[in-house]
C-alpha positions in Angstrom: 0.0 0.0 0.0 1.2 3.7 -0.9 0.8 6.4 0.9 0.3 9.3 -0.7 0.9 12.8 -0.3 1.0 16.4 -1.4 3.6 19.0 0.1 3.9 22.7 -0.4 7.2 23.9 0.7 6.9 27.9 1.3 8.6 30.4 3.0 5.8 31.2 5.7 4.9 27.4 6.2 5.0 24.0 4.9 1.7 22.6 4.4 1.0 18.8 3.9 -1.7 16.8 2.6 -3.0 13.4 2.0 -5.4 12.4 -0.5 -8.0 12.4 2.1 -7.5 15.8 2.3 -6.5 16.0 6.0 -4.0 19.0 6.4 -1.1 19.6 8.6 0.6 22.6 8.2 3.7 24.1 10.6 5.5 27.0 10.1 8.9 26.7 7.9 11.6 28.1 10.2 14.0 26.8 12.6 15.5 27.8 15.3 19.7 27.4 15.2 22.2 28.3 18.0 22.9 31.8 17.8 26.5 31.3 18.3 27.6 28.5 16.8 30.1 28.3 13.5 28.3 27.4 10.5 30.4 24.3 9.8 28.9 23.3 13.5 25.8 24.8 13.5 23.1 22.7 15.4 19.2 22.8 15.5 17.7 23.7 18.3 13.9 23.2 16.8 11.8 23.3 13.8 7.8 24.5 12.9 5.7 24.9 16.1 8.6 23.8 18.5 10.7 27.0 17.0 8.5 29.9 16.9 4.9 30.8 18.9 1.9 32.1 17.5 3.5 35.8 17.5 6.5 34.7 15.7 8.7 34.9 18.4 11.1 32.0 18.9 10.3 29.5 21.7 13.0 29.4 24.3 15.0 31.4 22.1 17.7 33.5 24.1 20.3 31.3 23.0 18.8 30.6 19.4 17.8 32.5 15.9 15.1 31.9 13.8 15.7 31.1 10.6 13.6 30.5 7.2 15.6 28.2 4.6 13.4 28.7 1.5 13.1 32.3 0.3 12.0 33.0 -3.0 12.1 29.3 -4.0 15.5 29.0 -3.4 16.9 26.3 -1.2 19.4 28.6 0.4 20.4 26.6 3.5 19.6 22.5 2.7 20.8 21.5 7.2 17.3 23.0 7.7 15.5 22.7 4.8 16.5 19.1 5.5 15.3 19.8 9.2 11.8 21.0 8.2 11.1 18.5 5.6 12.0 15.3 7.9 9.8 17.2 10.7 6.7 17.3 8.3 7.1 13.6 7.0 7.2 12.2 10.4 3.6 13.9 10.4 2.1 11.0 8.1 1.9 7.3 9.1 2.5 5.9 5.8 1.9 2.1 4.9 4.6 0.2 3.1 6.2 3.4 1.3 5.2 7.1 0.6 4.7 9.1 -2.9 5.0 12.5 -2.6 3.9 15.3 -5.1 5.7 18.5 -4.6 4.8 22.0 -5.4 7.5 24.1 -6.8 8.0 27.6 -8.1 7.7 28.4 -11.8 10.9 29.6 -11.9 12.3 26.3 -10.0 16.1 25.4 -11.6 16.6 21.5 -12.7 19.4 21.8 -9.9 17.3 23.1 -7.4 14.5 19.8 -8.1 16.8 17.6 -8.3 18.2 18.7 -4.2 14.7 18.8 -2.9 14.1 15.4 -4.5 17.3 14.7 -2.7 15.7 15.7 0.7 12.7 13.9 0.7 13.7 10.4 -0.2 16.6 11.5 3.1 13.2 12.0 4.9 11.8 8.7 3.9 10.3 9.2 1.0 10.1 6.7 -1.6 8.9 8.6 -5.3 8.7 12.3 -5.4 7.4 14.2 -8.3 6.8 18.2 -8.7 4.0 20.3 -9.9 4.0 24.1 -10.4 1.8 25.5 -7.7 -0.1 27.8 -9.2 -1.2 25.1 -11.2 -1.8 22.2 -8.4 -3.8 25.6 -6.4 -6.9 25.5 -9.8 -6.8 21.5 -8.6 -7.2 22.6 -4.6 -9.7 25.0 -5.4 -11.8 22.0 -6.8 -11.9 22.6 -10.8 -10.8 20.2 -13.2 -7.2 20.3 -14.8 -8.9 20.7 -18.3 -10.3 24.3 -17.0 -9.6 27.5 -18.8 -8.9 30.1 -15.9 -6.2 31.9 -14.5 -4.8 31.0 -11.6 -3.1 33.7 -8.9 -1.1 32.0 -6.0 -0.4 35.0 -3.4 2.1 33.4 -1.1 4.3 34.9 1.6 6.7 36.4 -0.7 5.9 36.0 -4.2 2.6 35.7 -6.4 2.5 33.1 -9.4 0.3 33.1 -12.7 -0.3 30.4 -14.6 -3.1 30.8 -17.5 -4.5 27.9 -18.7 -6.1 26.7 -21.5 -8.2 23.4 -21.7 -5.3 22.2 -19.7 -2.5 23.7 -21.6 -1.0 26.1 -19.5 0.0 29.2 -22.0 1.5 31.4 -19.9 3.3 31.3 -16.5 5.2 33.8 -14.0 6.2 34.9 -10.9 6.3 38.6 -9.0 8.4 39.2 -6.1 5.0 40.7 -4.5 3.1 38.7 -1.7 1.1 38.7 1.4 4.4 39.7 4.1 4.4 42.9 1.6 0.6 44.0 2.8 2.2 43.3 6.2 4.8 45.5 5.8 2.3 48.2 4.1 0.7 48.1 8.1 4.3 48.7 9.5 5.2 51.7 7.2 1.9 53.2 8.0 2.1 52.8 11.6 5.9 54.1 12.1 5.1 57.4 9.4 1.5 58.2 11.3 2.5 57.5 15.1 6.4 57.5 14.9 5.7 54.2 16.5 7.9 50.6 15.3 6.4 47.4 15.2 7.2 44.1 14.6 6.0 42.7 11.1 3.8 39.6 13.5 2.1 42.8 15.0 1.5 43.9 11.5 0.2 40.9 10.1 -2.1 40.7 13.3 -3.5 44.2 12.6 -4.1 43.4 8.8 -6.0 40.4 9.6 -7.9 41.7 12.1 -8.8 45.0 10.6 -7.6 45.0 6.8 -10.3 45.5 4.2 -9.7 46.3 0.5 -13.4 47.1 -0.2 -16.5 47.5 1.9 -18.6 45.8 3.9 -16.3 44.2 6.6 -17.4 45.4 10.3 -15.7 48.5 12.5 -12.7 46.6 15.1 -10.4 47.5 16.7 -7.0 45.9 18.4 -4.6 46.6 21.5 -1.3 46.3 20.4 2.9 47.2 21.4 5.3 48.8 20.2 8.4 51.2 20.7 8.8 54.7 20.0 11.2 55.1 17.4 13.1 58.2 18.9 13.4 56.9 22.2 13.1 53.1 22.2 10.5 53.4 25.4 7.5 50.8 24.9 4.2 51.5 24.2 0.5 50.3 23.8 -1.7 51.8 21.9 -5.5 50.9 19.8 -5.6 50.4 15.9 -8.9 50.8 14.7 -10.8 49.3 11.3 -10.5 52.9 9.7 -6.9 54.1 10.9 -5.9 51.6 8.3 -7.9 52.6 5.8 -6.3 52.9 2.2 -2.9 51.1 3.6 -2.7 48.7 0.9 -3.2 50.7 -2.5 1.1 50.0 -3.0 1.1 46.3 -3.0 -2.2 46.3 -4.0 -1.2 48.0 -7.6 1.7 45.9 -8.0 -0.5 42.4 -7.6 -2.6 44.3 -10.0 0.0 44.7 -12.5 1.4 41.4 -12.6 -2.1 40.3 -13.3 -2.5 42.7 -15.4 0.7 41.4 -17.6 -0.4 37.9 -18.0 -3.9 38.6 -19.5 -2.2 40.7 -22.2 -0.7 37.3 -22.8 -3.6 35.5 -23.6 -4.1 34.8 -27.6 -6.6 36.2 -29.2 -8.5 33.2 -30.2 -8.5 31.8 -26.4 -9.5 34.7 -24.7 -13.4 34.4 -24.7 -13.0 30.4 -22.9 -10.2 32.2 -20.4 -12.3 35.4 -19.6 -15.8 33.3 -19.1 -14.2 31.6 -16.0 -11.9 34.4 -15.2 -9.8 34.4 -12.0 -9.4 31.7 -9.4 -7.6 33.1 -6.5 -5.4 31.2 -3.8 -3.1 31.6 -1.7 -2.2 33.3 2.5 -2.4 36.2 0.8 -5.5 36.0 -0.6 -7.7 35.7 2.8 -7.2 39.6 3.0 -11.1 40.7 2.9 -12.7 42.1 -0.2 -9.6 41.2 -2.1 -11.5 39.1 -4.5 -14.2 42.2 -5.4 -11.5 44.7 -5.8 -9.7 42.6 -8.7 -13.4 42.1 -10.5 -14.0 45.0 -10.3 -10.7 46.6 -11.3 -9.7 44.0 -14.1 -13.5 43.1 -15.4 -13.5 39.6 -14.3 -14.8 37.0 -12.5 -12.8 36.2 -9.7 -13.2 33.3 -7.1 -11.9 32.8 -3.6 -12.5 29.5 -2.5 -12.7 28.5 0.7 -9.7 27.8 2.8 -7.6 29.5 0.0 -4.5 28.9 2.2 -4.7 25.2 1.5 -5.5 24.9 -1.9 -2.1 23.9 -3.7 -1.4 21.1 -0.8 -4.9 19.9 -1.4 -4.5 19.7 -5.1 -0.9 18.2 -5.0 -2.6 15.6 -3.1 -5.7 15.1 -5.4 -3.4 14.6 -8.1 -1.3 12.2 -6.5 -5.0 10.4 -6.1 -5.7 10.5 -10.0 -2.0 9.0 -10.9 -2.0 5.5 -11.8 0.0 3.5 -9.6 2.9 2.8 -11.6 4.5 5.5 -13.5 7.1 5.5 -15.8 8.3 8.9 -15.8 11.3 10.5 -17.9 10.9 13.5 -16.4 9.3 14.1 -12.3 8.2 17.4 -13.4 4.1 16.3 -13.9 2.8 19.8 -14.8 2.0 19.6 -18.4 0.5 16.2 -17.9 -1.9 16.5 -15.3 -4.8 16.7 -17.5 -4.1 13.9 -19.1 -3.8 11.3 -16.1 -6.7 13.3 -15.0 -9.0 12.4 -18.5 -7.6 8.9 -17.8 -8.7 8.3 -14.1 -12.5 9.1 -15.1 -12.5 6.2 -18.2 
């Protein structure tokens, strides 16, 4: 028996899945002796062990939290190793484990080939790869075959892939993403109060208060932070409207990159693409009303489905439940198949 698995490896969390859809999800950072030389360095902890739910390390006086994989790029593989081992243990697999992997669009050969590296170290037995914006349209419960375009908002980046009855036409990444409307919150609050705060206090106040369109209800939220002149701590209240308008920077440059991958679209697949529109995933995009803004700016449908966070795990897993049991593969990379082993799971 196989067990089989989805895992999306980003820089905020990893997220896991099984084809039964059950999630586990941790946050990717460790926490390393501050001290120590890097030829000894030693970990100290990893996810939920490392780092509380303010982002502050656990136990840390003597440590430093650390997040291995920035911008899709395995820049430290100790804890990359550390994180991915930690997640793994997570699932009881039967005999062996097949794992489906989300990767960046702009993921090197190299760079697959370590991170298939790491997971057969963490006990896994096949690994194959699937962009993410692509295995997100899966997540978010539409077929492979669809013609949409799909916008991934992680931590750091935003990915577009635009698809056409399962062809994907046109893919990219933008270095814009959800920790950049956190740090909209921390500009605004040190150039309006003088006042510094942490970017786990910004993200706080964005998700308790930040709107990009109407409707969502007046709030408000104690918070700390320091006085930028003279370091002395302070608590102060954030209201709904204080942050009113925060976003428009970020906000405009999601815009554009969305922007720049309809003009992509050919002319003569552009009615099938527009009809469907948008499909929206991602941390980033739980911000509320983010979905209405983009219809209404770019003229499109645009859907947010539920539990947004989870959808490329969830659809790395669902694939891996559509692959036939034996595969003999050329190349791991499963993108530009899907929607075939997908058409030949329903015959």
């Amino acid at each position: 028996m196989v067990t089989k698995i989805g895992l999306d490896l980003g820089y905020a969390n990893i997220t896991l899945s099984d084809v039964m859809a059950e999630i586990y999800r941790e946050p990717s950072v460790a926490l390393i002796y501050k001290n120590a030389r890097p030829d000894a360095r030693r970990v100290i902890s990893v996810g939920e062990e490392a780092v509380n739910s303010d982002g502050e390390a656990i136990g840390g006086a003597d440590g430093i939290l650390v997040r291995p994989f920035k911008n899709g790029l395995l820049f430290d593989q100790q804890l990359t190793q550390e994180i991915i081992n930690n997640a793994i243990k997570a699932v009881k697999p039967a005999e062996n484990i097949r794992c489906i992997v989300g990767i960046p669009s702009d993921f090197l050969p190299k760079q697959e080939k370590e991170l298939f590296s790491m997971l057969s170290e963490a006990g896994v037995d096949t690994s194959l790869s699937v962009v993410r914006s692509v295995a997100a349209i899966i997540g978010a419960g539409y077929s492979p075959s669809i013609s949409v375009i799909s916008v991934n908002v992680g931590a750091q980046s935003t990915e577009v892939a635009v698809m056409h009855k399962g062809e994907i036409i046109y893919l990219s990444k933008s270095a814009i993403g959800g920790e950049d409307f956190d740090k909209a919150v921390k500009d605004y609050i040190l150039k309006q109060g003088d006042v510094n705060i942490s970017l786990q206090v910004a993200r706080a106040i964005k998700e308790r208060l930040g709107a990009v369109w109407k409707g969502k209800p007046n709030d408000s939220i104690d918070i700390e932070g320091t006085l930028s002149l003279t370091g002395n701590r302070l608590r102060m209240s954030v209201a709904t409207e204080d942050i009113v308008g925060v976003f428009e920077p970020p906000l405009k440059e999601l815009i554009d990159a969305i922007v720049d991958a309809v003009k992509r679209i050919p002319a003569d697949m552009c009615a099938d693409i527009v009809e469907n529109g948008i499909v929206l995933t991602g941390g980033g995009a739980e911000l509320y009303g983010i979905e209405v803004l983009l219809s209404k700016v770019l003229g499109l449908p645009v859907t947010k489905p539920q539990g947004a966070i989870d959808c490329v795990a969830k659809g790395l897993s669902r694939i891996n439940g559509f692959l036939p049991a034996n595969l003999k593969l050329n190349n791991k990379n499963i993108t530009n198949q899907i929607s075939k082993y997908y058409e030949g799971s329903k015959k």
